[in-house]
N, C-alpha and C positions, 0 to 999 in steps of 0.2 A: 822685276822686269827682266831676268837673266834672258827668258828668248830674242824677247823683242831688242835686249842690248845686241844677243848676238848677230842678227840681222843686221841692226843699225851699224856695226860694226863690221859687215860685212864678210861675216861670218859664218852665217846663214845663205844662201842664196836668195833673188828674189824669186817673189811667186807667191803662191793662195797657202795658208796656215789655217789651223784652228787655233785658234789661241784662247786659255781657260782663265786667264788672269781677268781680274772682277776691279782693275783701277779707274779711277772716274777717267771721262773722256779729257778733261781737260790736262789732268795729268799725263796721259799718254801723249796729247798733243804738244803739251809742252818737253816730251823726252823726247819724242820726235822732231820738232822744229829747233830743238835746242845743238842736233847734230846738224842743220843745214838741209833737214829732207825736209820738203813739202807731205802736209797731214792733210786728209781728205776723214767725213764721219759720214757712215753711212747709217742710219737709225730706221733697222728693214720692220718698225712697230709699222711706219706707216706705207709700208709696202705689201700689197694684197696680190697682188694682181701685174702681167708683164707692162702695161703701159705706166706703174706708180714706178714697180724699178727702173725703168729709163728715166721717168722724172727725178725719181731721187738720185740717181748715177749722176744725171744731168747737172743737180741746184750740189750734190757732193763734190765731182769732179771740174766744176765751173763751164761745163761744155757750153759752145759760143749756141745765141737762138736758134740757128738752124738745123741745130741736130735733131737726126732722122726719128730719133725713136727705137731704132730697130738695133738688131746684132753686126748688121753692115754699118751702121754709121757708129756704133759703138768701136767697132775696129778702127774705124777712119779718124774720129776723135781722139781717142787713146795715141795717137801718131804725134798730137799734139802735150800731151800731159808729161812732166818729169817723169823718166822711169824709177827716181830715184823717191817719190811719191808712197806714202804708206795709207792706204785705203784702210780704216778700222768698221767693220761690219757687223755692228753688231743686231740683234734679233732676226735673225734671219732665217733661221728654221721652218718658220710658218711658209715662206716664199718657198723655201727648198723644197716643205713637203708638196705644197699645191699646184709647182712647178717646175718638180726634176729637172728636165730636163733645158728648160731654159736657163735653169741655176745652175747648172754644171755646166751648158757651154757659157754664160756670163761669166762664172769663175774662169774657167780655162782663157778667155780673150782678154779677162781684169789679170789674171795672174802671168801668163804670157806679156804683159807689159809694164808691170807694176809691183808692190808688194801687197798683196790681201789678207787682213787678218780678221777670219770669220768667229765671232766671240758671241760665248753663250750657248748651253745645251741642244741638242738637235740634232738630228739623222746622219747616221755613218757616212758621210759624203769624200770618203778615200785620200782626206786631206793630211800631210804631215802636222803632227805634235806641234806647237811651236811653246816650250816650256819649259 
């Protein structure tokens, strides 16, 4: 886990990563939580479509019931979330390809406030290494 230590360690900046490391989720959650940061899991299998990624953002990030759904209340929420939070995303390719460019400004507003680390094979999305 030498990226993800360096991050955790402050090392790294935050922001949106690829990261190639294949460790179960529980593990990373616990290397995560074990340094005092909030772990969010994002599991983009059951994400097709933009109104599933808001729900999974949503039951991921614990956003309160009222959120919008959309990119504005995604911004407005994230105000509320630790920035010191490590977002782990993994399958998310299928979303990327069938929705560019939603998934590039999500990444950009998630990694703008958070740290994201998009894990698992899938389309050159201009993300730094994280490894």
């Amino acid at each position: 886990m030498s990226g993800l230590a360096r991050l955790l360690a402050g090392r790294a900046p935050s922001g949106a990563y690829r990261w190639r490391a294949a460790y179960d989720v529980d593990d990373v959650r616990h290397t995560v939580e074990s340094t005092g940061r909030p772990f969010a899991h994002l599991d983009g299998v059951a994400v097709g479509s933009v109104p599933e990624l808001h729900a999974a953002l949503s039951a991921a990030l614990d956003f309160p019931d009222h959120y919008g759904a959309n990119l504005d209340a995604l911004v407005d929420c994230l105000r509320d979330v630790d920035p010191a939070t490590v977002l782990l995303w993994d399958a998310w390719a299928p979303f990327a390809r069938a929705e560019p460019r939603v998934f590039a400004i999500a990444l950009e507003v998630l990694g703008g406030a958070i740290s994201v680390l998009v894990r698992g094979d899938g389309p050159d999305v201009g993300l730094p290494l994280l490894d």
